[in-house]
N, C-alpha and C positions, 0 to 999 in steps of 0.2 A: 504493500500500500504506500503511495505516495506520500510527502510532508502536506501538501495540499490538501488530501484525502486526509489527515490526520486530523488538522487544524479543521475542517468542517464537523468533523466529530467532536474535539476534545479540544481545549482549550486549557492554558495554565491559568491558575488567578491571577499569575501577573500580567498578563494580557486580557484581565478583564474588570469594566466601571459598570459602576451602578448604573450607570444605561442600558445596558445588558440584562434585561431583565426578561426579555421577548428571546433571548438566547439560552439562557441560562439559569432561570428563575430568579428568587428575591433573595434565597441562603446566599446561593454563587455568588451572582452579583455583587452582592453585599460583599463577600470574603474578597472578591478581587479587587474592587476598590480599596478595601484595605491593606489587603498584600501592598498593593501599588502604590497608594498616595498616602498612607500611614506611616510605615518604616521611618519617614526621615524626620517622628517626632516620639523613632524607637520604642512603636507600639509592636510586637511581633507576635505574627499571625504562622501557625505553622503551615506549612508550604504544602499545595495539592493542585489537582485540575480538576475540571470539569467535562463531563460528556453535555452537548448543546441537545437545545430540542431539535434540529434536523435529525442528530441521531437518532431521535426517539419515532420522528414522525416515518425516517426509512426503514427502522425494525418495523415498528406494525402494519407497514405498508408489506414489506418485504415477507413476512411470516403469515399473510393473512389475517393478521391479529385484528385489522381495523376492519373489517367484517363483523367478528367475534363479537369485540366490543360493540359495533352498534348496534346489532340482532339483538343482545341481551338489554341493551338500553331500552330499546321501542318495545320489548316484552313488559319491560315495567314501566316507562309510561304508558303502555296499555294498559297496565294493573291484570296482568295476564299470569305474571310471574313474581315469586319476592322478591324483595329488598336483597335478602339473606342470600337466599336462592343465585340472585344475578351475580353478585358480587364474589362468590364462591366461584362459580362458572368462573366470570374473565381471569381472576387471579391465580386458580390454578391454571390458564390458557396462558396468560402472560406469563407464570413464572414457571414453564416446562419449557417456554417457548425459547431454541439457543437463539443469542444475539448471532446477526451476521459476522460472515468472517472478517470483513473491512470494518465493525465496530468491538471485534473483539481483540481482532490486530492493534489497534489504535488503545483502547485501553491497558493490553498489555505493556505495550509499547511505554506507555506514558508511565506507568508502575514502576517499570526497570529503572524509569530515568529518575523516577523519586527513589528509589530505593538508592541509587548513586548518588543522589545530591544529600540524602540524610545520613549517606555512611552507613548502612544496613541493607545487606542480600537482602533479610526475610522484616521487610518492614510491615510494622499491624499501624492500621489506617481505620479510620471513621468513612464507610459510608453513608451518606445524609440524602436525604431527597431533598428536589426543591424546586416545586409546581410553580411554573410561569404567573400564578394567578395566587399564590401565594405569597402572603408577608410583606403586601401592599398595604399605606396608609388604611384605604379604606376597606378590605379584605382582609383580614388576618386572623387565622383561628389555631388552640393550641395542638400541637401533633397532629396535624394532617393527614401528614405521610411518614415511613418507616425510615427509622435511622439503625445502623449493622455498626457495632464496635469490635474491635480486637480483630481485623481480618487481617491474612498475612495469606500471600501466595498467590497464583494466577486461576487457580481452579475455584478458589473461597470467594476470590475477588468476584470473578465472572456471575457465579452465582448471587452473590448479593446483589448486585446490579441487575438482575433481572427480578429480585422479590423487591429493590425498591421501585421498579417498573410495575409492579404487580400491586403495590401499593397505593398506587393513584387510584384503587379502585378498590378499599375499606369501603365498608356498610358506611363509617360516619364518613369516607369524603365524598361516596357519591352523593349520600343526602346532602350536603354542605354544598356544596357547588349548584344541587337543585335551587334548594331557596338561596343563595344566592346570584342566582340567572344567571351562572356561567355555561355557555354552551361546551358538552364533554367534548366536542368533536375540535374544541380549539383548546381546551387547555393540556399543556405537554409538561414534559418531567425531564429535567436535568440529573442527573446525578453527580455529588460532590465526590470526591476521593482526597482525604486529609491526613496527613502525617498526626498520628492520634502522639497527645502528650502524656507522659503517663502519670496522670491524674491517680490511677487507681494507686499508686503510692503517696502520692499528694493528698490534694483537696481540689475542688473545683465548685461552682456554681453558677451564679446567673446574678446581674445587676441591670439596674434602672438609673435613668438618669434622670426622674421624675418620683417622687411619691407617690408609690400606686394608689393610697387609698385618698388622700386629699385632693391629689394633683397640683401640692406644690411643687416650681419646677427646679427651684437650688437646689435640691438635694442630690446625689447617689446612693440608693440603695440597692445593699449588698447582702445576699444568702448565699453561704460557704458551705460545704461537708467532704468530709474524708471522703473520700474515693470518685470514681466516676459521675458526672453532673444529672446521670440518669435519673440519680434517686430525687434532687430538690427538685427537676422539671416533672416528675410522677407523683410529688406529692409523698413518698413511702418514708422520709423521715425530715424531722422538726430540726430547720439548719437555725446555724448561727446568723446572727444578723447586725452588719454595721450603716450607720447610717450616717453619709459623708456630706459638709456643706461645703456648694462647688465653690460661693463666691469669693471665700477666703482661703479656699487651697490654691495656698502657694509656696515656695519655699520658707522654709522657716516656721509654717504653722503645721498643724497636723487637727484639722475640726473634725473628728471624731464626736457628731452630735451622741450617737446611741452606742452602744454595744451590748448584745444579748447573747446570751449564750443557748445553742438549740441540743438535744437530747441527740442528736447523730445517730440514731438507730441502729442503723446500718449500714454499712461499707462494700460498695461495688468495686468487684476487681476485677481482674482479667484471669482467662483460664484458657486455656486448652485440652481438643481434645473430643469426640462423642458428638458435634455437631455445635456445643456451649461454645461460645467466645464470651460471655462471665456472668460471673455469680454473684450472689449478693450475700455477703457475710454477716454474724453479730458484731458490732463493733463493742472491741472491749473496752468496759468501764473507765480505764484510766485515760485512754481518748476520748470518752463522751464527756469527762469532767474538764478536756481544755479545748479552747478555741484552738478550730481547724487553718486559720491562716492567722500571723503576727498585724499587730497595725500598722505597722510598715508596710504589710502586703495590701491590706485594705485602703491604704493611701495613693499607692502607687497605681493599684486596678482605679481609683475611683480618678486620678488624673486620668489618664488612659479614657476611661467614659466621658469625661468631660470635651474632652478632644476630640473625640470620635464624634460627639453630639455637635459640636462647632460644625466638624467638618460637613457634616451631613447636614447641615439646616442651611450653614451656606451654598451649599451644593442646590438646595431645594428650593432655596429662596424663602423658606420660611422655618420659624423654632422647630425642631426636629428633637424632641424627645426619645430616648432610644433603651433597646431590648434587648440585654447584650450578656453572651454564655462568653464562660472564662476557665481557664485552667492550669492549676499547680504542678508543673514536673514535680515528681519526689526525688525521683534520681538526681535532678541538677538542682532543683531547688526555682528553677523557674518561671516567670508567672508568662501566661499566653491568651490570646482572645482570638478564641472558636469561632465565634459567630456576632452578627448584628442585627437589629434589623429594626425600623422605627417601630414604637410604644403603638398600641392602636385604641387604645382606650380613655384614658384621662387627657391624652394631648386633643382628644376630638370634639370635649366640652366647650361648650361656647362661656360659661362662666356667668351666664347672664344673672342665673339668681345662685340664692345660698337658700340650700334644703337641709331641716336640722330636723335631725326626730330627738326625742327627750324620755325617757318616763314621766309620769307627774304624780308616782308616787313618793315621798322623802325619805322616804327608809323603808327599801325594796327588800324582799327578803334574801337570803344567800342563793346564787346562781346553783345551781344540780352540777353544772360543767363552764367551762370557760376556755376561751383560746384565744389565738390572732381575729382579729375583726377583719372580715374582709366586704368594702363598701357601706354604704351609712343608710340604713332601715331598721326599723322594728315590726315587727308583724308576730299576730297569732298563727299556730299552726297546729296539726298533729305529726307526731314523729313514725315514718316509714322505716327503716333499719334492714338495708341491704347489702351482704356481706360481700357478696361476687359479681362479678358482671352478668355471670350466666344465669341469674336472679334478677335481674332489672324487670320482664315482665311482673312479677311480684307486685310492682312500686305503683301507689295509687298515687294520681295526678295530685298536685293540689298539694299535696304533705312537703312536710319538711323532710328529706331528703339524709339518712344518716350513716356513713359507710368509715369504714377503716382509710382508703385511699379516694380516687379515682382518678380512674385515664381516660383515653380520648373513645373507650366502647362505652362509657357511661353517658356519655354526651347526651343520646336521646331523652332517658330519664332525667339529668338535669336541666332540661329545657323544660321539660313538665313541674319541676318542684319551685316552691315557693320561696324555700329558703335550704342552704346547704350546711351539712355539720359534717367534720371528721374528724378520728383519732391522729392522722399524722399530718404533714405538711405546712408547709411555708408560705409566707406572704406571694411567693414565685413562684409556688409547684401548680399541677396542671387544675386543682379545684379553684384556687383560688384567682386564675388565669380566667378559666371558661365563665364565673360568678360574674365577674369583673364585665366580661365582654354580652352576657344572656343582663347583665342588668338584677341580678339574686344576689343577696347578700347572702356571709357565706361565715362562718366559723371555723376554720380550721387550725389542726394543732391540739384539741383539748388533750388530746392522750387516753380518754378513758369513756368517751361520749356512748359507743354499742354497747357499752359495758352500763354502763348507768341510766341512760334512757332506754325506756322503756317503748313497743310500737302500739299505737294506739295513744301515745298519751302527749295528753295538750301542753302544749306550754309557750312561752313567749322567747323567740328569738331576737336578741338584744345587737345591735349594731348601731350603737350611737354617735358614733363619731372617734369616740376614744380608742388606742390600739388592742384594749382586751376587750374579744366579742364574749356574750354571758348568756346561756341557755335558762330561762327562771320556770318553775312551775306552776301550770294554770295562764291564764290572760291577765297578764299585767295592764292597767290604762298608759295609755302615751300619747304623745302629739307631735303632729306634723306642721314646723313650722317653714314657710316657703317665703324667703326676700329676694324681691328684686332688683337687684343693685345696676342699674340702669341709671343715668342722670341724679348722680349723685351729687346734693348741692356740695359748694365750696364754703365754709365759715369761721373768721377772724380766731375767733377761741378753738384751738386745737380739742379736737375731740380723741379721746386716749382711748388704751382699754385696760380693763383689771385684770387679768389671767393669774392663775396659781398651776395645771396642772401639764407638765410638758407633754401625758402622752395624748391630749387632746390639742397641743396648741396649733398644730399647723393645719387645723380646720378651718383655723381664722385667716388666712392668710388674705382672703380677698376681702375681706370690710373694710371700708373704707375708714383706716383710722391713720392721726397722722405720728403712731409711735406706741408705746405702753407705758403707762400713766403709776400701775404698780404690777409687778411682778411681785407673788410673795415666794419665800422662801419657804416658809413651812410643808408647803405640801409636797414639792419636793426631798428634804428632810423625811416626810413621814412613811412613804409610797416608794421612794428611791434609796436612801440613802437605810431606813429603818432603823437605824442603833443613833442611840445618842451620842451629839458629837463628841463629848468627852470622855466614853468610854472608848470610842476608840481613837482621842489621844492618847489615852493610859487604859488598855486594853488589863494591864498588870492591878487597877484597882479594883477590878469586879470581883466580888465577893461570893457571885454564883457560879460554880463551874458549868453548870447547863448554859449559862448566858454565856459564859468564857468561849463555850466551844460553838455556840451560834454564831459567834460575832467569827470568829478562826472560820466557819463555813460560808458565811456571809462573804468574807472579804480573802477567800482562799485565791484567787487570781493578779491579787495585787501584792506588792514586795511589802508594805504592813498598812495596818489598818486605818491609818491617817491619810496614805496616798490613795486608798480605796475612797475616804471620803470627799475629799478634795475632787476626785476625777468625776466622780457620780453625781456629785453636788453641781458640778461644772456642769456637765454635760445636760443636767437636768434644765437647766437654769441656760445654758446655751441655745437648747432646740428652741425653747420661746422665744430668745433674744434673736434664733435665726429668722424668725418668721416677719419679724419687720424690719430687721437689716437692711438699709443702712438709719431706718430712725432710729430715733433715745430710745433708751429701755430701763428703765429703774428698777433695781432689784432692792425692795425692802430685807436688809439686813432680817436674822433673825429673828422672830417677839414672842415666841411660845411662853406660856404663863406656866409655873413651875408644876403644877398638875399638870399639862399636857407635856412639855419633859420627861415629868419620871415617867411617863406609859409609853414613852419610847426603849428600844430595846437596850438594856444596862443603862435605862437614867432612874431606877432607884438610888442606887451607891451614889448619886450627883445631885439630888435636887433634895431644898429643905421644904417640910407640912406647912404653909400657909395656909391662914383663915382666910384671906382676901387677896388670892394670887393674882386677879385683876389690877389692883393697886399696888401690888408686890413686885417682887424680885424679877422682874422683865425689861428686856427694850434695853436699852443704854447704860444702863446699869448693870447689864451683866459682863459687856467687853470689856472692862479692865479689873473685875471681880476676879481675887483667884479661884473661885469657885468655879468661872471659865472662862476666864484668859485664855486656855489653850484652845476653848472648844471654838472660841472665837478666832483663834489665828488661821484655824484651817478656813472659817468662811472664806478669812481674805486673801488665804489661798486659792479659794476654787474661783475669785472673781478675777485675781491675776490670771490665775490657766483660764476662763474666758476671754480676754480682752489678749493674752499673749497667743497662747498655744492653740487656741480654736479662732483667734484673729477676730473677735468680734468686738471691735472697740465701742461700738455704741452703747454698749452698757458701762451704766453709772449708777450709785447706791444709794440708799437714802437711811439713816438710823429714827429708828421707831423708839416715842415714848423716852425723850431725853429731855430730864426734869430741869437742868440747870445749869448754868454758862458753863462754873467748872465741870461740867458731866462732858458735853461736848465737848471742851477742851481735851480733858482728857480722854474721851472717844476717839478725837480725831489723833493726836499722840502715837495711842497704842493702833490703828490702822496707818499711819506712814510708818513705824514699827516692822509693821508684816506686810510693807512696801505697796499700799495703797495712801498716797499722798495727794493732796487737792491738787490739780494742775489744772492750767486750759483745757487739756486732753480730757482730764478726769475729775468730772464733777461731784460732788460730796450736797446732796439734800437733806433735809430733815422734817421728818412730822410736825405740823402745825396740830397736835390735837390734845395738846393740856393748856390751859386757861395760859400759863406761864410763858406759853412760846409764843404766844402773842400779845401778852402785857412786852415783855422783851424780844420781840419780835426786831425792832433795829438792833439790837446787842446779836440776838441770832443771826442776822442778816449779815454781819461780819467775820460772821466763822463758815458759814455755808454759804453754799450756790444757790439755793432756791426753796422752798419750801411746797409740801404737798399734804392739804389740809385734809388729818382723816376726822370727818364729820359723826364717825360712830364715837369714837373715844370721846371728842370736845364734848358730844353734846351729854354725854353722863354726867363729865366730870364739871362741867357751865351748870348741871341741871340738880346734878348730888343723884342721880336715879342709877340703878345699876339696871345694864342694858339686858340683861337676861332676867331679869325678875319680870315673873308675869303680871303681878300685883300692879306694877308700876307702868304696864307698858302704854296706859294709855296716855300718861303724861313726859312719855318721852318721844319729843318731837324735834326734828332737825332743824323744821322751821320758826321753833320758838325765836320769840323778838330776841331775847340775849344772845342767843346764839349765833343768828344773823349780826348782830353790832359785834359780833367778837369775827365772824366772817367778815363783812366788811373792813373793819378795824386792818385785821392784817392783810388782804389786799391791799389796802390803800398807802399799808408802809412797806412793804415787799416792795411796790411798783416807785414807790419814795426813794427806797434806798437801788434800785436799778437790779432788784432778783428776782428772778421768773416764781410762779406762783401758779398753783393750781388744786385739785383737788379729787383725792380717791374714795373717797367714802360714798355710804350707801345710796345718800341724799340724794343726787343725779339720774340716780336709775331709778329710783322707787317714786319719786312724788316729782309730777308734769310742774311744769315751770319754774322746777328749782334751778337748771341749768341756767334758764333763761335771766334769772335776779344776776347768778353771778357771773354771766354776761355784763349784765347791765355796767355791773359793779368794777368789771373791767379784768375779771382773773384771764391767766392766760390759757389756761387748758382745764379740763374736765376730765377725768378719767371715769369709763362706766363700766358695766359689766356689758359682754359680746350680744346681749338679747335690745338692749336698749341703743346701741350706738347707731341703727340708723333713725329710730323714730326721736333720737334726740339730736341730731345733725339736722334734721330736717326742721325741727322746731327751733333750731339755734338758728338756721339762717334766716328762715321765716322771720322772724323777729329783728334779728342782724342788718338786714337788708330795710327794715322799717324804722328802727331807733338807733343802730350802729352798735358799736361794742363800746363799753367802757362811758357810755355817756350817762348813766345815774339818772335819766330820763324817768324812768318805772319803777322806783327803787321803793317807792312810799305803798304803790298798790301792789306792788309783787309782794314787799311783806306781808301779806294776808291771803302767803299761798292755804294754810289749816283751815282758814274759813270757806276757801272756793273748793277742797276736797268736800265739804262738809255738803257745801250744794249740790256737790254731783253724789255724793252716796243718798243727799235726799231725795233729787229727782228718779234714782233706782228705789226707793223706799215707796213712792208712790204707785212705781209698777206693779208694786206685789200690794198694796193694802188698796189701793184704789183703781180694779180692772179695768171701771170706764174711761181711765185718762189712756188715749193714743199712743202708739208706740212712736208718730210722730211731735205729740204733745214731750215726753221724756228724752228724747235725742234733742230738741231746741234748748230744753233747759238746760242740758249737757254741754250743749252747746256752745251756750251761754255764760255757762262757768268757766269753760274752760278758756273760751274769746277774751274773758274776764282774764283768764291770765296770760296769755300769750300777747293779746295786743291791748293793753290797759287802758290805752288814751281815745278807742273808739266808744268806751264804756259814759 
C-alpha cells in the first residue's frame, strides 16, 4: 500500500486540528490539536494516530456491511424488529467483519512506527472510539462508544478496531442518535490508537475547567484514583477531589480552594492473558487512606486545563469550558492529558435567572444517607433499587432511581427516573455526567444508599445547592425560589453579601453584589476545621485520649495539627473569597461565645463556664488572652496562606466585639505579630456594635480602616434586651429611635473622619426600608443575606434615583419604619377577621405603607 493510500486511512495526531472533526471525530480531533499546538506550552499528550472516516465509510462499503446496517435500521423504524434485536445483529456483523487488506496494512503499519518512536516492540495502547457527531458543543453524551485498554500486538490491535466499529451500534447509541436526529447513514467512526500511560501504577482521572455543579467558571476541578481512569469515568469508586482557582494560579501561589479525600475503592490495572486486558482490584487500605496524586500534581494538571481552555475558546471565538481525562505514569512519575473535549452542560446556560430550592423546615431531621450533590433540586419521590443492568426493566418510571454504579446500559432507565442515588462515584463518573446532561439531580457517593433505603419507600431527595446531597424520610416541605437577574439596577451604596458556608458559596456567584460585606468564620471552624483551635495548637493538653486520637485522625495528612488548621481554615475561607474575586471580602475574625467553643472538638480543656457568654469572654478579647493567643495566631495564619499562597489579596478582616481603645491597640499588636499589619494592601475593620464604638467612634477611626455596623449586637446592648430571650422579643427592634441616633451618629463621623462605613446585621434583610434610611443617611454599603440582595438593590435604586444617597432628605419619616410594619400586618389582619374587604381593598393598603416608606415625600 502506498504512503498516499496510508495517509487516506490513518492519520498521526500531529497532522491533525480541531477542524478535523468530519475526518476524525471530536476525541481525534481534539488529541491532534493538542499533540500539535500544545507541546510548546509542554502540555504532553502521549503520541498515537488515527484511522479517518473514509476508512470507515470503504470497510462497510467494501464488506457489505452498509446493506446490513440499513436493512436492520428500517426493520426498527418499522417497529418490525427490537431495539435489542437490531443492534445484536449489526454488531456481531461488524465485529466478525475482517477490515480490508489496505486498512489493515495501514494500521499495522502505523503500530510498528509507534512502537519505534516509544522505544517498545510490544507497545499496549488505548483504543478509543470517536463518532464524527460526537463530543460537539451541542451533542455530547457520556460513553457513546467503546474504548479497549492494554492492547499490544497486530492481531489484538486489529481486533479491537473492529469491536470499536461495532460499537457505533450499542442499544444506547443507536437510540441516542434517534432522538437526537442524527441520520445513521452519515454518522462515521474514527478510531484512536494511543500510547497508553501507565496509569495503572499511577493514578489518573478527569478534570473540569468549570464547576460542574454551579457553573462557576474560575475554577479546575479535579477527580484522581489509583489506577486506570476507567473507574472515576464509570462511577465504580469515590475519587479524591481538588479544587483549583485558575485566576490566581501562577507562579509563586499554589490556590488549592478544596481538597477531599475519596474512599478509592478500587484499583484498575493491567493484565494479560485469556482474552482480559484488566482487572479491577481491592485497593488496599493504606492507599485508600492517602491522596492518589501530591499538590504539586494537582497544580500543574490544573495549569495545563487552564491552557488548554484559552486555547480552545480562542480557537472558537468564544469561552470554551473544557472536559479533560489525565494520567499519572507510575513508572516515571509522569503527568499526561489523554483526552479533551468542550464541557456541554453548565457552559450552555444562559445564566438569565438564579433557581434556588431551600427546605423551609429549620430543623430537618437527620438524612437516612448523604453524598456529592449533583445539580440543584428537591423533589419527593419513591425509591426503585436496581442492582444490574440486566434489571433495568424492573424500574418503575417516575421513582427515584437507586443503584450501586451506572454506565452508559442504564441510560434508558435514567431518563425515566426523577431523581438519581448511588453507593459509588464522583462529581465526574458517568451518573453524575448523564444527571447533569437529562437535567435529574443526582446523589452520588453515599456509600451505603441499597443498603439503607428501602424500594417502595418515600422520601425527599435533597439537592440544594450545597456540595452534600441528603436523602430525608417521608416529604419534607420546600420551595422553589426563581430570580431573574436581567436588568439589574446600578446603586450609589454598595450592596454586599453575608455568607458563612464555603460548600455553598459559589452558588452565589452570579448576584449581582458588589463584594462581601461579612464573611464569618465560625462556620467554617465548625463544619471544616471541627476541633478547637487551640487544641490543636497544643494537641499535648487534651486531657481525653479518645479526643487525642480524633484530633491525630482528623489531621493524619498534615505534618501536625496547627498546619492542618491553618490550610482548612484557608481554604474554607478562600473558596468564598474566590467567588467575588477580585472585590473586598471581609473575613470577620473569630466571635464564638465560650459555650459554642467548648462543643467544638477538644475545646472543653480550653474554654471557662460563663453565666452570660454573650457579654463574656469573646470577640477581641480573646486574641491577646493567653487563654488563646495561640489559637488566635493560627487564624492569622490561615488569612496570610489566603492573601499569599492561594493569591487572593482581596481579602481583608474585621475584629468583632472590641470593647476599648486599649483592646484594639492591643489586637492590632498581636496580629502585625503573626504578620498581618495594616497597610494600603491590607485593611484592618472593626465592628461598630457596642454603644462604645460609636460614643469613640473618631478615637476608633484612627486605629482602623472602616467600620461594619453589626445591628444585632448594638441593638441589645443600646436596648439592655438579650436577643434570644423570647420574653423580650417583642421589644427588641433595630428600628428603635436610639438605635437609629447611634446609626446615624457613626455614619456621620466615619464619613467625618474619611473611613468607609457600612453595615452586616440582620436589619437590611429583614425589615423593607431599613436599607433605604441608611441610604438616606449616607453609609456606604449594606451587607444582606443572598435571598434579599436583589429585592433590596432594586429598592435602593428606586429611591436613589428619587432623593440621591446620603442626602438626609427622608431621614424624619423613615424613622417610623415599626409603625408602617404595623400597617401592613394590619391590612393582613383585616383579610382574615373581615372576609368582605377585597383582596384589592388589602394590596392598596399594603401599598400604601409600604409607598409610605420607600418614597416619603409623595405621602
Amino acid at each position: 500500500m502506498t504512503t498516499s493510500q496510508h495517509d487516506a486511512y490513518v492519520k498521526w495526531f500531529d497532522d491533525l486540528r480541531s477542524t478535523d472533526v468530519g475526518m476524525v471525530g471530536g476525541k481525534n480531533s481534539s488529541l491532534g490539536e493538542m499533540t500539535s499546538q500544545l507541546a510548546q506550552y509542554g502540555i504532553p499528550v502521549p503520541p498515537g494516530f488515527a484511522t479517518t472516516s473514509k476508512a470507515y465509510w470503504d470497510h462497510i462499503e467494501s464488506t457489505g456491511l452498509k446493506f446490513v446496517i440499513k436493512s436492520e435500521l428500517e426493520l426498527l423504524k418499522d417497529g418490525k424488529k427490537a431495539l435489542a434485536d437490531v443492534g445484536r445483529t449489526i454488531r456481531k456483523a461488524v465485529s466478525s467483519a475482517p477490515l480490508s487488506p489496505d486498512l489493515e496494512a495501514a494500521i499495522c503499519d502505523f503500530y510498528r512506527q509507534l512502537c519505534e518512536r516509544c522505544g517498545d516492540d510490544d507497545l499496549s495502547v488505548a483504543v478509543r472510539s470517536s463518532a464524527t457527531a460526537e463530543d460537539l458543543p451541542e451533542a455530547s453524551f457520556a460513553g457513546q462508544q467503546e474504548t479497549y485498554l492494554n492492547i499490544r500486538g497486530d492481531h489484538d490491535l486489529l481486533q479491537a478496531c473492529r469491536d470499536c466499529y461495532a460499537s457505533l451500534f450499542t442499544d444506547r447509541a443507536i437510540t441516542y442518535r434517534n432522538e437526537k436526529g442524527f441520520d445513521h447513514n452519515e454518522v462515521a467512526l474514527s478510531i484512536g490508537i494511543q500510547q497508553m500511560a501507565r496509569s495503572d501504577r499511577g493514578a489518573s482521572g478527569v478534570m473540569f475547567t468549570i464547576d460542574t455543579e454551579t457553573g462557576f467558571p474560575d475554577v479546575v476541578l479535579i477527580n484522581a484514583s489509583w489506577g486506570l481512569g476507567e473507574n472515576v469515568v464509570q462511577g465504580t469508586v469515590s475519587p479524591d477531589e481538588f479544587l483549583i482557582y485558575k485566576p490566581t494560579l501562577k507562579e509563586g501561589t499554589k490556590p488549592i480552594l478544596r481538597k477531599k479525600i475519596g474512599e478509592k475503592e478500587k484499583t484498575m490495572t493491567l493484565t494479560r492473558g485469556a482474552g482480559a486486558t484488566v482487572k479491577n482490584i481491592d485497593t488496599p487500605k493504606s492507599r485508600r487512606r492517602r491522596f492518589c496524586i501530591h499538590d504539586d500534581d494537582a497544580i500543574v494538571l490544573a495549569t495545563w486545563a487552564k491552557k488548554i481552555e484559552e486555547h480552545y475558546s480562542e480557537r472558537r471565538g468564544v469561552k470554551t469550558p473544557m472536559d479533560i481525562e489525565w494520567a499519572k505514569d507510575g513508572k516515571t512519575g509522569k503527568l499526561y492529558i489523554v483526552q479533551a473535549r468542550p464541557e456541554t452542560v453548565q457552559s450552555q446556560d444562559s445564566g438569565a435567572q438564579l433557581i434556588e430550592y431551600k427546605l423551609s423546615e429549620k430543623n430537618p431531621p437527620k438524612p437516612l444517607v448523604t453524598g456529592t450533590s449533583v445539580g440543584q433540586k428537591i423533589l419527593h419521590g419513591e425509591v426503585c433499587i436496581v442492582h444490574d443492568a440486566h434489571d433495568i426493566a424492573s424500574f418503575k418510571p417516575g421513582c427515584i432511581l437507586v443503584s450501586e454504579i451506572t454506565d452508559p446500559d442504564w441510560v434508558p432507565i435514567m431518563k425515566q427516573a426523577a431523581g438519581i442515588v448511588t453507593d459509588h462515584g464522583g462529581r465526574t463518573c458517568h451518573a453524575a455526567i448523564v444527571s447533569r446532561e437529562l437535567g435529574v439531580p443526582a446523589v452520588v457517593g453515599t456509600g451505603i444508599a441499597t443498603e439503607k433505603l428501602q424500594n417502595g419507600q418515600h422520601v425527599t431527595l435533597c439537592c440544594d445547592g450545597s456540595d452534600v446531597g441528603k436523602i430525608y424520610e417521608g416529604s419534607l416541605i420546600y420551595e422553589k425560589i426563581v430570580t431573574d437577574l436581567k436588568d439589574i439596577p446600578e446603586t450609589k451604596t454598595k450592596v454586599m453579601l453575608n455568607i458563612a458556608d464555603p460548600d455553598s458559596a459559589l452558588r452565589w456567584w452570579r448576584l449581582p453584589i458588589d463584594g462581601i460585606g461579612l464573611c464569618r468564620m465560625e462556620f467554617t471552624v465548625t463544619e471544616h476545621v471541627k476541633a478547637h483551635p487551640m487544641a490543636l495548637a497544643h494537641p499535648e493538653k487534651i486531657t481525653d485520649p479518645e479526643v487525642r486520637l480524633e484530633i491525630m485522625e482528623l489531621t493524619r495528612h498534615y505534618a501536625t495539627p496547627a498546619e492542618y488548621m491553618v490550610e482548612t481554615l484557608a481554604r474554607g475561607l478562600g473558596t468564598i473569597a474566590a467567588m467575588a474575586y477580585p472585590k473586598t471580602v471581609i473575613v470577620r475574625m473569630s466571635d464564638f461565645k465560650t459555650n459554642e467553643y467548648a462543643s467544638l472538638l477538644g475545646g472543653a480543656d480550653f474554654e471557662p463556664e460563663e453565666e452570660n457568654p454573650m457579654i463574656g469572654f469573646r470577640g477581641a478579647s480573646r486574641y491577646y488572652s493567653p487563654r488563646y493567643q495561640d489559637g488566635f495566631a493560627l487564624e492569622c495564619k490561615a488569612i496570610k496562606y489566603i492573601r499569599e499562597v492561594l493569591g487572593l489579596t482581596n481579602v481583608i478582616v474585621m475584629i468583632p466585639f472590641c470593647r476599648t481603645l486599649s483592646e484594639a491597640d492591643r489586637v492590632l499588636e498581636v496580629m502585625a505579630n503573626n504578620g498581618l499589619k495594616r497597610a494600603d494592601d491590607f485593611q484592618v475593620y472593626v465592628m461598630c456594635e457596642i454603644p462604645s464604638n460609636v460614643i469613640l467612634a473618631k478615637e476608633f477611626s484612627q486605629r482602623f480602616d472602616g467600620f461594619s455596623i453589626g445591628s444585632n449586637d448594638l441593638t441589645q446592648l443600646t436596648l439592655g434586651i438579650d436577643r434570644d430571650n423570647e420574653n423580650l422579643a417583642e421589644l427588641y427592634d433595630e428600628r428603635n429611635e436610639a438605635v437609629l441616633t447611634l446609626l446615624r451618629s457613626v455614619i456621620s463621623t466615619a464619613k467625618e473622619c474619611g473611613k468607609k462605613v457600612g453595615i452586616c446585621g440582620q436589619a437590611p434583610s429583614d425589615h423593607p426600608g431599613f436599607a433605604e434610611l441608611l441610604s438616606d443617611a449616607g453609609i456606604d454599603s449594606v451587607s444582606l443575606n443572598p435571598d434579599s440582595v436583589l429585592p433590596v438593590r432594586q429598592r435602593l435604586a428606586a429611591y436613589e434615583a428619587k432623593y440621591g444617597h446620603g442626602s438626609k432628605a427622608g431621614n424624619k419619616v423613615l424613622g417610623r419604619l415599626a409603625d408602617v410594619e404595623k400597617s401592613i400586618v394590619s391590612a393582613v389582619k383585616k383579610a382574615v377577621f373581615h372576609p368582605q374587604n377585597t383582596l384589592i381593598d388589602i394590596e392598596k393598603n399594603i401599598e400604601k405603607a409600604v409607598g409610605y416608606v420607600v418614597h416619603p415625600h409623595s405621602q
